[in-house]
C-alpha positions in Angstrom: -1.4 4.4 -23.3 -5.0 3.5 -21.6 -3.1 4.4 -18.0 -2.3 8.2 -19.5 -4.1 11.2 -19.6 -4.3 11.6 -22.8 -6.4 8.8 -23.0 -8.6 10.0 -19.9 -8.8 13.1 -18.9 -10.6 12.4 -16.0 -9.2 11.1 -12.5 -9.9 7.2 -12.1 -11.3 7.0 -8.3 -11.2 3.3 -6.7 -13.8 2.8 -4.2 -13.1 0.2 -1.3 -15.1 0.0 1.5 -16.5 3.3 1.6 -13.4 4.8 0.7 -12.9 7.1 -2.2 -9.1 6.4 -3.4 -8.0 9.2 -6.0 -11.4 11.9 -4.8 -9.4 14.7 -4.9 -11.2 15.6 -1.1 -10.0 12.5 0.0 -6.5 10.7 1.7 -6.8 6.7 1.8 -5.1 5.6 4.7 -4.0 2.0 5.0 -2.3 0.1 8.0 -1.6 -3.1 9.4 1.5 -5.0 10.1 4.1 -6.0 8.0 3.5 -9.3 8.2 0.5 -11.6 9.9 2.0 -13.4 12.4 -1.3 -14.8 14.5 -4.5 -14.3 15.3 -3.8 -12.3 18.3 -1.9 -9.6 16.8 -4.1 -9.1 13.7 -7.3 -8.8 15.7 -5.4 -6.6 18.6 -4.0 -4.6 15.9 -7.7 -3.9 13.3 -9.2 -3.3 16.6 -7.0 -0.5 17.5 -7.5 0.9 13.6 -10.9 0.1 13.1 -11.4 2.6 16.2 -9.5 5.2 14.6 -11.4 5.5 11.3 -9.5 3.4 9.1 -11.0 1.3 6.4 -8.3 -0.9 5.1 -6.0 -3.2 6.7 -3.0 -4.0 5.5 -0.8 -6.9 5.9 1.5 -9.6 4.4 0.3 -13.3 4.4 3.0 -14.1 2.1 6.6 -12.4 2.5 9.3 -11.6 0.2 12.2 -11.8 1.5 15.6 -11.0 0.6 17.4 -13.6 3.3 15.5 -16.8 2.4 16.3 -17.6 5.8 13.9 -14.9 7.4 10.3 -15.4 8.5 8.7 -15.7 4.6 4.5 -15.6 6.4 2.0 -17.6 7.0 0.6 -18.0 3.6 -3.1 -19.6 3.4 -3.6 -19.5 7.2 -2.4 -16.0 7.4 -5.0 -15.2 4.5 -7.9 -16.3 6.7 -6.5 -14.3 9.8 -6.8 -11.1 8.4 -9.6 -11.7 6.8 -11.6 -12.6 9.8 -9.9 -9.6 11.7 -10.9 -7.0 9.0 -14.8 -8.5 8.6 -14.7 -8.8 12.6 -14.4 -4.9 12.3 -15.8 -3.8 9.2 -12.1 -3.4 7.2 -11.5 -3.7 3.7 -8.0 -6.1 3.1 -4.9 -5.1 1.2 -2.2 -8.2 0.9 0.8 -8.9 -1.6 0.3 -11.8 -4.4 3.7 -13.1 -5.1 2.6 -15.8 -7.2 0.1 -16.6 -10.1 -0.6 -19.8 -9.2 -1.8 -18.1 -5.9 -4.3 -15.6 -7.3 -7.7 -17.1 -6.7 -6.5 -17.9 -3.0 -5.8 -14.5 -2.5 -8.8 -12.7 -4.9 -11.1 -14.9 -2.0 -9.9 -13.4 0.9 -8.7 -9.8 -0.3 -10.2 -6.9 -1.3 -7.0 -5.4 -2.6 -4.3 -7.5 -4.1 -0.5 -5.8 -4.1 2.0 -6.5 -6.5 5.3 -5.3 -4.3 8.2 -3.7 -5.7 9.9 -7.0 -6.4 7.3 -7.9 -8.8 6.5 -4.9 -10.4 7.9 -6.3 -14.0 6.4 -10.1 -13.3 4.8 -9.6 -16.4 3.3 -12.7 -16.4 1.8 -12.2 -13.0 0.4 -8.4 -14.2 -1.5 -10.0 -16.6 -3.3 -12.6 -14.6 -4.1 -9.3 -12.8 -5.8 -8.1 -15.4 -8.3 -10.6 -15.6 -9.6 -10.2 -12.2 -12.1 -7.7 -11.1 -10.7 -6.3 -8.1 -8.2 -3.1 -7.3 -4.4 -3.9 -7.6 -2.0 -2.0 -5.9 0.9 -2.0 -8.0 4.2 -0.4 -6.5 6.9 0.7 -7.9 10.2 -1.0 -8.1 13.6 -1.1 -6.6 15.5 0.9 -9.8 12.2 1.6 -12.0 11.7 4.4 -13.7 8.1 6.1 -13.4 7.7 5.6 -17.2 8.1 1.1 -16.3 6.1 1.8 -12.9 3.5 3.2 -15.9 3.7 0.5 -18.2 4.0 -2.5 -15.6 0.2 -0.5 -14.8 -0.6 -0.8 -18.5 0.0 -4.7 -18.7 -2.7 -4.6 -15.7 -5.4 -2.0 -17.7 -4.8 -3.4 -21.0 -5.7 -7.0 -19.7 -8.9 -6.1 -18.7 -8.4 -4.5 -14.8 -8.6 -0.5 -15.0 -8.5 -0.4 -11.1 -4.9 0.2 -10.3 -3.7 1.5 -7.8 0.1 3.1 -7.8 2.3 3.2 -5.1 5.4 5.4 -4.6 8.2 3.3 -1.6 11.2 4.8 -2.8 14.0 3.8 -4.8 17.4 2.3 -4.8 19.9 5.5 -5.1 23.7 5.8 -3.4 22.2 7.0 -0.3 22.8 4.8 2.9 20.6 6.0 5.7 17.7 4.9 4.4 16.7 2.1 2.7 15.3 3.6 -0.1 15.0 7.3 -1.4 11.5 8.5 -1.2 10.9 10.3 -4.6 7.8 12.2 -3.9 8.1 14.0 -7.1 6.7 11.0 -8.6 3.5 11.9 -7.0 2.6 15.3 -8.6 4.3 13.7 -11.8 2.3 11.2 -11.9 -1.3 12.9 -11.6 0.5 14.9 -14.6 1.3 11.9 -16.8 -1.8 9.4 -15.8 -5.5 9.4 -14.2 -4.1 6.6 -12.0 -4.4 7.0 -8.2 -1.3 7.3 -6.4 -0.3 6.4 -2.6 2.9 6.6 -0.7 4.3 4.0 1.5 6.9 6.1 4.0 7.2 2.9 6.1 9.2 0.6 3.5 11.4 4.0 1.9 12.5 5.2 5.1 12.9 2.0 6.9 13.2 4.5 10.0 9.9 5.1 12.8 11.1 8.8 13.4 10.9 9.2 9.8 7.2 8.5 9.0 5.6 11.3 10.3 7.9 13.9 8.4 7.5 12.0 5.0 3.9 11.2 5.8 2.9 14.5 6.0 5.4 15.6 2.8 3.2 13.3 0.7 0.1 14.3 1.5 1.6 17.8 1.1 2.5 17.0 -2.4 -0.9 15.6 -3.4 -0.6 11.9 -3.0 -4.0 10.3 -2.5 -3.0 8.1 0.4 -0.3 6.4 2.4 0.5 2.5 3.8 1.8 2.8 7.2 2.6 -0.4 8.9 1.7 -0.7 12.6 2.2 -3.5 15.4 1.0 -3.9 18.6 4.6 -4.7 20.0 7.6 -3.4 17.2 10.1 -4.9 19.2 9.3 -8.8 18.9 7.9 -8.2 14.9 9.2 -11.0 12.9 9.7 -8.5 10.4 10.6 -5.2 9.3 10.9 -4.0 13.3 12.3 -0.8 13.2 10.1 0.5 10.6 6.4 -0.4 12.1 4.7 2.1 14.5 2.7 1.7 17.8 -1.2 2.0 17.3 -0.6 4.7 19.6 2.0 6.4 17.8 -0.4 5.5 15.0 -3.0 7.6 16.4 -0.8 10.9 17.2 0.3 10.7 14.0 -3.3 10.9 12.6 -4.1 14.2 14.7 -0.8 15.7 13.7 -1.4 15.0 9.9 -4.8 16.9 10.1 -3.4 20.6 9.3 -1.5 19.3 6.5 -4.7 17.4 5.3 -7.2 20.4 5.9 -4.6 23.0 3.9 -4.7 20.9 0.6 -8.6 20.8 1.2 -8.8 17.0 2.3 -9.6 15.2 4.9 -9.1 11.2 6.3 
């Protein structure tokens, strides 16, 4: 496979906006809120992050959802919100496609397009990815195994796009507490079996705020080149994914308690 390490030894680094994702010295960190929900938030929000260091801002302009019912985003209009948030403060964007007749919309406004769990075997979709010249950040599905999470990344590479970024959120297992298990042995797996960069997103697998922290530092513990966190100004009123979205202040004590982990694996954020 193009994606293994048998085909490339070396490690595939991703540059975004000064940002260095797979440098072994380096940890990515994303953030943003779940969802874009108006101008107010996004811009309260990037300028919280921009003043903590971070480069890329995350956050969902179009939102699967599994009640059809529940707040779905503000598609195009959300697009041009976070773009002007993220130039307004020198950020990089990371937002979901869902859709391949949405790509060239979101290629124009985004810097990194994600392909969520959901979609991780939207074949079709993967290899309109492939054509395009910008990083994807693929993550891994519901019930995938990391050998499908590998070859959903193959339809990408062998289309065209070698920048792919994976993405570890957990998976579906018996357990109840959390949404999803978060399989961090996928991360030191991975960087075994492909030259890929790999992130974790604690936010989504845990579903729980007290739980970010512990899993945040776990994975960059066990090697992972960066994390997603989601982050709101106001968690209580989110129109999505509440319980699961930190403070920017709890953002930013979380930051200052990750630095021992990140200085005894020799990186730094």
């Amino acid at each position: 496979m193009l994606v293994s390490t048998e085909t490339k030894k070396e490690p595939t680094i991703i540059e975004v906006n000064g940002i260095r994702i797979g440098d072994k010295n380096q940890i990515a960190i994303i953030a943003g809120p779940c969802a874009i929900e108006s101008e107010e938030l996004m811009d309260e929000v990037a300028s919280k992050l921009s003043t903590m260091g971070v480069k890329i801002l995350r956050g969902g302009a179009f939102k699967p959802r599994t009640d059809p019912y529940s707040f779905q985003g503000l598609g195009k209009e959300g697009l041009e919100i976070i773009r002007n948030s993220a130039d307004k403060y020198g950020m990089a964007v990371a937002t979901e496609i869902l859709d391949v007749r949405d790509i060239e919309l979101v290629e124009q406004k985004a810097d990194i397009l994600q392909v969520g769990a959901r979609n991780m075997q939207n074949f079709g979709l993967l290899k309109e990815l492939g054509a395009i010249k910008k990083p994807i950040l693929l993550k891994r599905g519901l019930s995938a195994t990391i050998e499908e999470l590998l070859l959903a990344a193959e339809y990408i590479v062998s289309h065209g796009n070698p920048e792919v970024i994976l993405c570890e959120r957990g998976i579906r297992t018996f357990e109840k507490e959390t949404r999803s298990t978060l399989a961090l042995a996928t991360v030191p797996l991975i960087k075994e079996l492909s030259h890929l960069p790999i992130i974790v997103d604690p936010s989504h697998a845990t579903d729980k705020k007290s739980l970010i922290e512990p899993m945040t530092k776990a994975a960059i513990a066990c090697g992972a080149d960066g994390v997603i966190i989601e982050v709101h100004a106001n968690p209580e009123k989110a129109l999505s994914d509440a319980q699961q979205q930190l403070k920017p202040e709890e953002f930013k004590q979380m930051l200052e308690n990750l630095k021992p982990i990140a200085n005894a694996v020799g990186k730094t954020f």
